[in-house]
N, C-alpha and C positions, 0 to 999 in steps of 0.2 A: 676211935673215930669211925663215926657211921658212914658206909658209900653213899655217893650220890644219888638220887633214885635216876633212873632210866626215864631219857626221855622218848616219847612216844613220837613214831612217824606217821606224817599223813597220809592216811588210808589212798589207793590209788584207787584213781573211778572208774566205779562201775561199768563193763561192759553195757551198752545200748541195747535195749530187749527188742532182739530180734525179730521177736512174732508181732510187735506193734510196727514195727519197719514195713514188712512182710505184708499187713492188712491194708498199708497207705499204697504201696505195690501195688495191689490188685485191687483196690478203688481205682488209682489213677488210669488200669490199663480196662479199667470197665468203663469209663467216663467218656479215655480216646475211641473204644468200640461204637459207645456210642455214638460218640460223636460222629465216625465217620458213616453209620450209619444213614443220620438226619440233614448232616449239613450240605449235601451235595445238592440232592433235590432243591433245596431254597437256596444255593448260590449260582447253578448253571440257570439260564434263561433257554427256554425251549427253539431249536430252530427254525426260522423263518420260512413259511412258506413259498414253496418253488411255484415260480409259472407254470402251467405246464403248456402247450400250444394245444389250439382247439384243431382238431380235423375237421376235415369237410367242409360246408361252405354257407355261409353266413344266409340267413335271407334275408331278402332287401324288400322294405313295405314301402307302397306307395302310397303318398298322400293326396285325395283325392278331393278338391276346393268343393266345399257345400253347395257353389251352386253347378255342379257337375255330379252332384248324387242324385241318381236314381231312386224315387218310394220305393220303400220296403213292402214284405207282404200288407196286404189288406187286413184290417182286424182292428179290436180295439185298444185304443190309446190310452196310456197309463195319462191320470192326472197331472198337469204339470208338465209333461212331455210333448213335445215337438216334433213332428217327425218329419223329415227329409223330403223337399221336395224339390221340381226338378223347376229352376226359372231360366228360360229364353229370353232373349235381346228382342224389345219388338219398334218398330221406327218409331220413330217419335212426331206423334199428329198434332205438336205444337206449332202453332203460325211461328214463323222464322223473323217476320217482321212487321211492322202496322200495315192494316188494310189498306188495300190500293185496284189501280188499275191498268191495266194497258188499252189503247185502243191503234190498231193495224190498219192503217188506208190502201184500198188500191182503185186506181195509177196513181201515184205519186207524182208522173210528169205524163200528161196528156198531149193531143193536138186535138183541134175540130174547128171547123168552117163556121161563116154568120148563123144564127137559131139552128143547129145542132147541137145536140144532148149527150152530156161525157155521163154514165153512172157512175157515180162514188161507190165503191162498198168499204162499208167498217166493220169491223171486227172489235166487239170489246170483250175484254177476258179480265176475272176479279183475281184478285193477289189476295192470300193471308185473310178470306173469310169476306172480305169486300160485298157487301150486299142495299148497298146505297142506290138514287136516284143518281141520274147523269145526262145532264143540260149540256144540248152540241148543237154550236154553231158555226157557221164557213163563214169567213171573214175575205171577199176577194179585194183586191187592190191592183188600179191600173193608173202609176205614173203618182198622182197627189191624190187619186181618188179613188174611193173606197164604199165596199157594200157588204154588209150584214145579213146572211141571210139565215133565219132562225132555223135548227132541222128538229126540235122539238126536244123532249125530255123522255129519256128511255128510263126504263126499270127492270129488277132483278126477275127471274133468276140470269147469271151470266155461265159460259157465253152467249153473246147473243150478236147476232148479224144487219147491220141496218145498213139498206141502199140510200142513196142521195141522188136524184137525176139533176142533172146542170148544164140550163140550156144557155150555150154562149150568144149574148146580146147585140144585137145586128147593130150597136151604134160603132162596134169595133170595128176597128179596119185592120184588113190582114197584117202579119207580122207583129200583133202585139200581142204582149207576153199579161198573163194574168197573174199575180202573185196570189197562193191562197193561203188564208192559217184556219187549221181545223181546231179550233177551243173545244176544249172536251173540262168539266167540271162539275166534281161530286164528292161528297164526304169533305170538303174541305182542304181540296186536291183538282188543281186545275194542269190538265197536259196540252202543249200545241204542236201538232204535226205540218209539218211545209207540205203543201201545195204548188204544183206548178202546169199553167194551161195556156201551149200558145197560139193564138188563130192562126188559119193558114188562108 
């Protein structure tokens, strides 16, 4: 009787080849080199700049309104350029209101005896360019009665001075009061000044 034949056992495995271990080693410890090489720069962010305080002391400009500058040198002007001039306030020679007039009596209150002569003076002065004709007449009045007495039409230039003489009429008897209106009219513009003349 023939023996059995021998059975064969499984080969145990192979030891792991060192030196390929060995090469993935020193890959990976060149890759960490690297890395730490490169990656710091692109994950820190640079620090922020510090204030630092300025010394000394600031200058302060003054602004000075266009029409308070002074012309520059003399010389020529570039095209398009403007240069700085100096404008003053100057009054203003506009009439303030329509042309007019005023006209000033004096005495305003008189006395005088039978045919004795009071002079009137007037005074007329133009407003706001006033350069018109000016019709003036005395209007007296005694009780219901009354007299007109023409002083004629004066003319420019103003001011200008016009006397009146007024000789009181002997049909008066003393103690009476003359009421007078001085109508003064021109441009469209009529003034009356009171009068007043008592006999004595």
């Amino acid at each position: 009787m023939e023996p059995a034949p021998a059975v064969e056992e499984n080969p145990s495995p192979s030891p792991p080849d060192r030196g390929k271990w060995a090469i993935i080693a020193l890959i990976i410890v060149i890759a960490g080199i690297a890395a730490a090489a490169f990656l710091p720069p692109l994950l820190t962010t640079p620090p922020a700049e510090q204030a630092h305080p300025i010394s000394g002391t600031i200058p302060q400009t003054t602004i000075t309104p266009p029409y308070h500058r002074t012309p520059g040198p003399t010389g020529p002007v570039s095209p398009g350029v403007t240069p700085w001039v100096t404008l003053s306030a100057t009054p203003s020679t506009t009439p303030s209101g329509p042309p007019g007039f005023t006209v000033i009596i004096s005495p305003v209150q008189a006395s005088a005896g039978k045919g004795e002569t009071v002079t009137y003076t007037m005074k007329i002065e133009a407003q706001n360019g006033f350069s018109g004709k000016i019709h003036m007449e005395l209007v007296a009045s005694v009780l219901f009665f009354s007299q007109t007495y023409d002083l004629g039409t004066q003319e420019p230039p103003y001011p200008k001075t016009v006397e009146y003489p007024f000789t009181v009429p002997d049909s008066l008897w003393p103690g009476t009061t003359v009421n007078g209106v001085l109508r003064s009219t021109g441009g469209g513009i009529t003034r009356e000044d009171q009068l007043t003349l008592t006999v004595r």
